[in-house]
C-alpha positions in Angstrom: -16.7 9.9 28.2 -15.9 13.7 27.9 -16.2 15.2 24.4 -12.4 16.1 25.0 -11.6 12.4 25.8 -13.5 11.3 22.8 -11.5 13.7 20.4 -8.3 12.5 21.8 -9.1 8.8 21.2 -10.9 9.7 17.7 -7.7 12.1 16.2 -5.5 9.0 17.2 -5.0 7.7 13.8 -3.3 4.3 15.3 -6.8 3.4 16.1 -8.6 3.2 13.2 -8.4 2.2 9.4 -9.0 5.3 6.8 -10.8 3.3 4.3 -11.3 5.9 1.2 -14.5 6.6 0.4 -13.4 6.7 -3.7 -13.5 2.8 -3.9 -17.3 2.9 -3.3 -17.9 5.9 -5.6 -15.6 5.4 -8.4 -17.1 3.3 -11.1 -13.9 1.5 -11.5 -13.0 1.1 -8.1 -16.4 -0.1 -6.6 -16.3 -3.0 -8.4 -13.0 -4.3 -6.3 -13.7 -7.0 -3.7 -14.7 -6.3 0.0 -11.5 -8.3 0.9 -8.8 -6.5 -1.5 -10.4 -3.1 0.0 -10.2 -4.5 3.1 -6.2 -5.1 2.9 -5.8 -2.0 0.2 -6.6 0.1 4.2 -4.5 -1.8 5.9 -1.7 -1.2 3.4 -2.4 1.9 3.2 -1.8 2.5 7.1 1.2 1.1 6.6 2.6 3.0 3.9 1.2 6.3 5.9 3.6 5.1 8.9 6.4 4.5 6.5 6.5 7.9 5.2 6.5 9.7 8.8 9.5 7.4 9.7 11.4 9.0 6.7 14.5 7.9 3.9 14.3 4.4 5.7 11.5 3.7 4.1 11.9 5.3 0.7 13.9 3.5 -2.2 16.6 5.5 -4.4 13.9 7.4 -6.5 12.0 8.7 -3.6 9.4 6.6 -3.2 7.6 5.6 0.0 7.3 1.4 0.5 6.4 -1.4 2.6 7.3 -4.5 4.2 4.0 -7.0 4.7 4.8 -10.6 4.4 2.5 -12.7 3.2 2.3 -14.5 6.8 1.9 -10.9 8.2 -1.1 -10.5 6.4 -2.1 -13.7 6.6 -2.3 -13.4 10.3 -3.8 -10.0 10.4 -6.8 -11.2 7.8 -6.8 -14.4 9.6 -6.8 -16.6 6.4 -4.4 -18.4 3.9 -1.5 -18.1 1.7 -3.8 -18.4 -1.8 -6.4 -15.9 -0.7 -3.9 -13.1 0.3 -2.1 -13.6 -3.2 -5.2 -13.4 -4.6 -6.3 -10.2 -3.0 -2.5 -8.8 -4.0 -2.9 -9.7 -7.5 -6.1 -7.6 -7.6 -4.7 -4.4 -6.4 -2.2 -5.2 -8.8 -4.5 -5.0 -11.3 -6.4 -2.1 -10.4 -2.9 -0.6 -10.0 -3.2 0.3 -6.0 -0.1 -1.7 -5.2 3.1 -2.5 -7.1 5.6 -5.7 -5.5 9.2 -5.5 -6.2 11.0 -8.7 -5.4 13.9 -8.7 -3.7 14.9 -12.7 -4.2 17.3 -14.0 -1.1 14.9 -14.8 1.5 13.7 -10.9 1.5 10.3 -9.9 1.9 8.8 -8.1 -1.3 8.9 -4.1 -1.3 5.6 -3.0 -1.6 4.6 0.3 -3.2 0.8 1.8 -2.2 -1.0 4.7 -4.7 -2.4 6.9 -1.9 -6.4 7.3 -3.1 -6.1 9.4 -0.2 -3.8 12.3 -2.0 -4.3 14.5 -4.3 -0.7 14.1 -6.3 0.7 10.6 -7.0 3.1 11.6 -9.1 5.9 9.1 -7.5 4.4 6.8 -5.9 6.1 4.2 -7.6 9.6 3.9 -8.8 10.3 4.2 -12.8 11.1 1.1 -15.0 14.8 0.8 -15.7 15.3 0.0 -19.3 18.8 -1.5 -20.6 19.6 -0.3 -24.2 23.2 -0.8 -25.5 24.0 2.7 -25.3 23.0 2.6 -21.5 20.7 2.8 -19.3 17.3 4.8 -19.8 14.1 5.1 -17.6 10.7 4.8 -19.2 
């Protein structure tokens, strides 16, 4: 192989995972499971893709999600239903992933904090708060 050849196979980004280097070094992040970093990256591809192939994939604030069902990812990390919402539920709670359902059948919008970016800032849509008076966002 031809140093050429291997850049063009190593700057093709559909090849391989970016798997962030912060959730080894960060003393919060490190202490995540192999398995939840292992889907974070692959989540994380997917919310790269989503935000080259424009407004399709962005909700009314702006904000870049996802499709993954939980078979999809099943598949993918070949195991089952309990372990994948178990690995969800920990990004969730190191706040790398938010889930909006959609009810009706509809796969779950999935929102990804890029570790990968330097601004964050809406990454995630706000939280619609009903009042009497109308409607506020927090």
């Amino acid at each position: 192989m031809t140093v050429t050849e291997f850049e063009k196979i190593s700057n093709d980004n559909r090849l391989f995972y970016r798997m962030p280097k912060v959730l080894f070094t960060d003393p919060v992040l490190k202490k995540m499971t192999s398995d939840a970093k292992v889907l974070y990256m692959i989540l994380l591809d997917r919310r790269c893709i989503s935000e080259v192939n424009g407004k399709d994939w962005r909700d009314e604030q702006d904000c870049v999600f996802i499709y993954f069902t939980i078979e999809e990812m099943m598949k993918l990390l070949n195991c089952g239903n309990k372990k994948i919402n178990k690995l969800l539920n920990e990004l969730e709670e190191y706040d790398l992933i938010l889930r909006r359902h959609q009810g009706l059948g509809k796969p779950n919008k999935i929102y990804i904090f890029d570790l990968l970016r330097k601004d964050n800032s809406n990454w995630k849509p706000t939280i619609k708060i009903r009042k009497e008076k109308g409607e506020n966002y927090e």
